[in-house]
C-alpha positions as CSV (number, residue, x, y, z in Angstrom):
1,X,6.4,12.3,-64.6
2,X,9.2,12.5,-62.0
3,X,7.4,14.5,-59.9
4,X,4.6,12.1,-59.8
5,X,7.4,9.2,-58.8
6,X,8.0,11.1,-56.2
7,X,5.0,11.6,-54.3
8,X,4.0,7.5,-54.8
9,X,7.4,7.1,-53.1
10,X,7.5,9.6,-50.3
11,X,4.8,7.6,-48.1
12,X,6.4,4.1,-48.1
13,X,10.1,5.4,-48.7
14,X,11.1,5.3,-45.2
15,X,10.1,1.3,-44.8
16,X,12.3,1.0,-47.9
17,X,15.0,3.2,-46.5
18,X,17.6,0.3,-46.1
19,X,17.4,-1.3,-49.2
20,X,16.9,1.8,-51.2
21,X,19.8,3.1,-50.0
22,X,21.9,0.2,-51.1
23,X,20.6,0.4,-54.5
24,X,20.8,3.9,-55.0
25,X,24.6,3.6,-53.3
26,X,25.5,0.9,-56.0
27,X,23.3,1.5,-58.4
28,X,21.5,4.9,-59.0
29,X,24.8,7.0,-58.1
30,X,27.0,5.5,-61.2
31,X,24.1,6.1,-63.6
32,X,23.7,9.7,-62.6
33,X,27.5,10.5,-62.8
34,X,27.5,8.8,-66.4
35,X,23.9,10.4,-67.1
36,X,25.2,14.1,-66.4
37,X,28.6,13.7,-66.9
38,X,28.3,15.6,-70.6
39,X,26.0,18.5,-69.6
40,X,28.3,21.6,-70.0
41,X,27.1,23.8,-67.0
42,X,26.3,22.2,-63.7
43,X,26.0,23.1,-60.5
44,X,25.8,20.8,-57.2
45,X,24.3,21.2,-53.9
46,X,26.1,19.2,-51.1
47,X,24.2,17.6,-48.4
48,X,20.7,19.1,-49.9
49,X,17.0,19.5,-47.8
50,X,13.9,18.4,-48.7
51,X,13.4,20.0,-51.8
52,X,15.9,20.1,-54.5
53,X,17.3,23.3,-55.7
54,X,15.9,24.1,-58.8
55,X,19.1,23.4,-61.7
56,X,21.1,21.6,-59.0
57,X,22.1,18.4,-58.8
58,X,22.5,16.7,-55.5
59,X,24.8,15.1,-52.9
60,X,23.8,13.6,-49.5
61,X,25.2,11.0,-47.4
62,X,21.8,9.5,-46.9
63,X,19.7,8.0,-49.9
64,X,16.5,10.6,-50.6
65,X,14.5,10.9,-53.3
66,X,15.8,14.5,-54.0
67,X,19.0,13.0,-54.2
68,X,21.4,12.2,-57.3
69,X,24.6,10.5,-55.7
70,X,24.7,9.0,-52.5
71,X,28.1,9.8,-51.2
72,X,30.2,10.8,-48.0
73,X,30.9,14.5,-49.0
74,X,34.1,14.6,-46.8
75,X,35.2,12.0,-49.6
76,X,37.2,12.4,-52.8
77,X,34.1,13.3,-54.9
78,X,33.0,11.0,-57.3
79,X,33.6,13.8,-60.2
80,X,36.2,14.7,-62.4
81,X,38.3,17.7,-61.9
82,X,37.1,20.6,-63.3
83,X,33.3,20.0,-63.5
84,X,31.2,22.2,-61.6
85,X,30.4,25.5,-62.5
86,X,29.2,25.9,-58.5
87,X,29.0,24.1,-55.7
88,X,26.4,25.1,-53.0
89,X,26.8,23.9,-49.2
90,X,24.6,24.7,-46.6
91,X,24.9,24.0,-43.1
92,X,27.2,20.3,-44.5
93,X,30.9,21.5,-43.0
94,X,29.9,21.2,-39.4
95,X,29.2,17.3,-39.5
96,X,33.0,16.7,-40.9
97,X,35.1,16.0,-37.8
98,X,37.4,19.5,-37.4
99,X,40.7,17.7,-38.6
100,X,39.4,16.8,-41.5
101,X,37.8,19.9,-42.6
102,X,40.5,21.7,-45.4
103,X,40.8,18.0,-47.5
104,X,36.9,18.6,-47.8
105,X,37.4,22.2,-49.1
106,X,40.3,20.4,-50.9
107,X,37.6,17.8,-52.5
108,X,35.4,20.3,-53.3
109,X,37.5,22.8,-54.9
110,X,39.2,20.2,-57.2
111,X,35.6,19.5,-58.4
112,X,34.9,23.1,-59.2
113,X,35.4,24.9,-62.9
114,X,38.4,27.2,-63.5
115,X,35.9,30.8,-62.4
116,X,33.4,28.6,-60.6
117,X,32.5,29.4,-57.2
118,X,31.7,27.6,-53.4
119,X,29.4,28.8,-51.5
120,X,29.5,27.8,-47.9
121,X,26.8,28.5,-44.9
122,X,27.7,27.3,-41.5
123,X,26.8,28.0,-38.3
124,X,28.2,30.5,-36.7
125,X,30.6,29.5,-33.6
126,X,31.8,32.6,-32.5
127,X,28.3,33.9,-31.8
128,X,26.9,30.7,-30.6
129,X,29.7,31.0,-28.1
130,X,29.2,34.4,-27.3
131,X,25.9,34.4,-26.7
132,X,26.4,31.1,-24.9
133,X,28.7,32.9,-22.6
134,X,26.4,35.9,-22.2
135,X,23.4,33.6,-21.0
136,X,25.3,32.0,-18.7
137,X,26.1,35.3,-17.3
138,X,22.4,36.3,-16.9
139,X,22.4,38.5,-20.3
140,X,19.9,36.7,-22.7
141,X,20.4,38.9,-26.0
142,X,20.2,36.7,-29.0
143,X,19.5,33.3,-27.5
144,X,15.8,34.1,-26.5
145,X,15.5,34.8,-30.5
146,X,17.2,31.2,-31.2
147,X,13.9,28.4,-32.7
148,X,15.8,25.7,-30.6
149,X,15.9,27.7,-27.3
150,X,12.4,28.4,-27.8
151,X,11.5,24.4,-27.5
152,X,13.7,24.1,-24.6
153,X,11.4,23.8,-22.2
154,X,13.5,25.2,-19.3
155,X,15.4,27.6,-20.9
156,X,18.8,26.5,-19.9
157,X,21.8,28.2,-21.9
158,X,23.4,25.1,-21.6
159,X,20.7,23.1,-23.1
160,X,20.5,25.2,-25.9
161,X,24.8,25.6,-26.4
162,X,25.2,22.0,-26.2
163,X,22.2,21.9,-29.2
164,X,24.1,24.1,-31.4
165,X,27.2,23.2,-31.1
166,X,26.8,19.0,-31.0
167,X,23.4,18.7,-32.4
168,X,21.1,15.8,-31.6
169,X,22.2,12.8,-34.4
170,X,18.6,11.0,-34.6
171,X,18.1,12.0,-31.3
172,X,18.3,8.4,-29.7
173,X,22.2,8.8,-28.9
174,X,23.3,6.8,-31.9
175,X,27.1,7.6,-32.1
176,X,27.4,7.1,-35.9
177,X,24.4,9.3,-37.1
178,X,25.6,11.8,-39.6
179,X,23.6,14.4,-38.0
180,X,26.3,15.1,-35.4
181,X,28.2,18.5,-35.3
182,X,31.9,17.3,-35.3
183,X,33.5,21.0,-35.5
184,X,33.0,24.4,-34.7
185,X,34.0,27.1,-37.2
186,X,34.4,31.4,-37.0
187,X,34.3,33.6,-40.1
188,X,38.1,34.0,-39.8
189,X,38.9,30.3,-39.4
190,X,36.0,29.8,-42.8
191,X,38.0,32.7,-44.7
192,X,41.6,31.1,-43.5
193,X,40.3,27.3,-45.3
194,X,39.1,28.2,-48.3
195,X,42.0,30.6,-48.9
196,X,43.8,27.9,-48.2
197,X,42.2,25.5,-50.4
198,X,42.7,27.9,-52.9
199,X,40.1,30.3,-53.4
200,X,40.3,34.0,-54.1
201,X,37.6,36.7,-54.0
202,X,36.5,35.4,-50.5
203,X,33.3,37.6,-49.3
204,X,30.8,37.4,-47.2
205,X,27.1,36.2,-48.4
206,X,24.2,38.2,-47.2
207,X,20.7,36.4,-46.0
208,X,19.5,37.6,-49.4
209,X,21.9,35.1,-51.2
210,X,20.6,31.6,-49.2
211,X,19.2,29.7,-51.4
212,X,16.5,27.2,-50.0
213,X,16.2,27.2,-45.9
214,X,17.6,29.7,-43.9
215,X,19.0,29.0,-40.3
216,X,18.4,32.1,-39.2
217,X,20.7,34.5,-36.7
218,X,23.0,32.1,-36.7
219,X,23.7,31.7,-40.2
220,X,27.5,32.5,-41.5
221,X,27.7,32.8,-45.5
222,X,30.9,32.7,-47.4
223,X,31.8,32.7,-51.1
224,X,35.3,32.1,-52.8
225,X,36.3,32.0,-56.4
226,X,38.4,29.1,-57.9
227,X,41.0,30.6,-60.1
């Protein structure tokens, strides 16, 4: 039956978009917290795509119909301490601005179960940036392999970097989108937060481990352990 919601709502959901959203915000999000607030194992995705992860329940900033709570992720989260099992984030930690990045991990963490575990992708910026610098330097390695240098129609390094690194927002220049990227993160500086936010047992993910879409050669995976 909830699948069937769905599919009468997809076609005239983004007309609705603005009010929706509203309602969900005010409305939808309190129910599911009190809904799911007894279940014994949970798990959360942050920030999820078009298709919800199968056991998962969802956070976005934007309303979706694949969405459980509406709510800024870079927020205190609307959980008590202590209640997920895991917490899933894929390609979320680059639209938090860069000074505000380690309260998130904070926020996130507090949310997580005594043995639960984060599991972060991001892009990766030290290999953005070097093969940034390589192109620029007439060495096109991994960039020509890159989807979004592909659709640039002339191929400039600069094009693509500036892509990666910022994003597009909604692609009109609307300053408050939440599609921006607002920092740039390495595996070392990744390892150095969540150690920081408290996490032990910090490894890398392998492509294997991506659950739903993967970005590709740029992908950086990272898993920690709450204690």
């Amino acid at each position: 039956m909830r699948e069937e919601v769905k599919r009468l709502l997809r076609p005239i959901y983004p007309l609705a978009l603005p009010a929706f959203s509203l309602f969900h915000r005010h409305f939808l999000t309190p129910w599911n917290i009190r809904k799911n607030k007894g279940k014994s194992h949970r798990m959360l995705e942050i920030g999820p795509g078009p298709k919800r992860l199968e056991g998962f329940e969802s956070l976005n900033v934007v309303a979706g119909v694949e969405v459980d709570y509406v709510w800024d992720a870079s927020r205190h989260l609307p959980f008590q301490s202590e209640t997920f099992d895991l917490i899933y984030a894929s390609h979320v930690l680059e639209h938090v601005p860069w000074y505000q990045t380690q309260a998130t991990l904070n926020h996130w963490v507090r949310a997580l179960k005594s043995g639960g575990k984060l599991e972060i992708w991001i892009p990766d910026g030290l290999k953005i940036a070097r093969t940034f610098v390589l192109a620029e330097e007439g060495e096109q390695g991994l960039i020509q392999q890159d989807g979004w240098y592909k659709f640039n129609d002339d191929h400039d390094a600069c094009t693509w970097a500036n892509g990666r690194i910022y994003s597009y927002g909604d692609g009109t220049g609307k300053k408050d989108h939440p599609n921006w990227h607002l920092s740039l993160l390495s595996e070392r500086r990744l390892k150095k937060l969540l150690a920081q936010s408290g996490l032990v047992n910090l490894e890398i993910m392998t492509t294997s481990e991506v659950r739903g879409y993967d970005h590709g050669w740029i992908n950086l995976g990272m898993r920690g352990v709450k204690p």
